[in-house]
N, C-alpha and C positions, 0 to 999 in steps of 0.2 A: 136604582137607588141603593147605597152604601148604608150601613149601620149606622153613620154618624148622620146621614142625611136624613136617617129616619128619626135619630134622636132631636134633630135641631125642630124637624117639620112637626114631632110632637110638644116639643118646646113651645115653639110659637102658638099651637093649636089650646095648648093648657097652660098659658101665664100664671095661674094659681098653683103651680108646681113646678118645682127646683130641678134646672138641670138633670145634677146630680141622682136626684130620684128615679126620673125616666132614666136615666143611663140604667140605673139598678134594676129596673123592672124589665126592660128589654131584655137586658144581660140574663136576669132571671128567667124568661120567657125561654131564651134560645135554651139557657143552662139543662132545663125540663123538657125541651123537647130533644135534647143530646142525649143527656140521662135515658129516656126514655128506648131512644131507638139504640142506644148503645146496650140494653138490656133487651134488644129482641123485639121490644113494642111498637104501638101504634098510636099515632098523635093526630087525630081528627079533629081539624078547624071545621065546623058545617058554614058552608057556604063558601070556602077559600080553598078549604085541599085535604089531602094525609099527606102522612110521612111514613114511610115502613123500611123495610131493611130486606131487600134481595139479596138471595144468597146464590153466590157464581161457582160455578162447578172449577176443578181444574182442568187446563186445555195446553195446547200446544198453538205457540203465537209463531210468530214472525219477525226477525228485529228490520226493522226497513233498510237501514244503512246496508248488513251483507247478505241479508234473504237467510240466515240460516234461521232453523228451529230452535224455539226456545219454549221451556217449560213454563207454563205462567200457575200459581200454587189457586185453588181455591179463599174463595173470600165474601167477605158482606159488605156490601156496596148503600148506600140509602138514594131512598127512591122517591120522587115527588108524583102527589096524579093530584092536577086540578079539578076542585070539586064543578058543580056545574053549573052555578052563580056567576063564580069567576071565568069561567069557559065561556059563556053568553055574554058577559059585560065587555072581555075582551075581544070576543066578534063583533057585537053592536060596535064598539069601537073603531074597527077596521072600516067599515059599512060607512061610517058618517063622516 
């Protein structure tokens, strides 16, 4: 599912509320949890997941095309871990 897929599926689900506003809220949702891991933090949905922010040491890569070494720089990467509602619904799902 796409952003806009999510905005229409919440459209239809809340006819008492204007496009426009779910666009706003969503955008707001994601904005807050940008904000948030982009400052280091932690963004816990119970029941759906976190969000956190790994941080990757510098290493020496490989460029596939010539095999030489290459430097790859230290960095902060964001990390998903599904929480364990959403781990269970999506095996029962597999199952059935």
């Amino acid at each position: 599912m796409i952003k806009s897929e999510l905005i229409e599926q919440l459209t239809d689900e809340n006819p008492h509320l204007y496009q426009r506003d779910i666009e706003r809220i969503v955008a707001t949702i994601f904005d807050e949890i940008t904000g948030s891991l982009e400052q280091g933090g932690r963004v816990e949905l119970r029941g759906f997941g976190a969000f956190s922010v790994r941080h990757r040491g510098p290493r020496v890569g490989r460029n596939p095309r010539s095999g030489e070494s290459v430097k790859v720089a230290a960095k902060s990467v964001p990390f998903f871990k599904a929480g364990k509602e959403l781990r269970e619904r999506v095996d029962a799902s597999r199952k059935a």
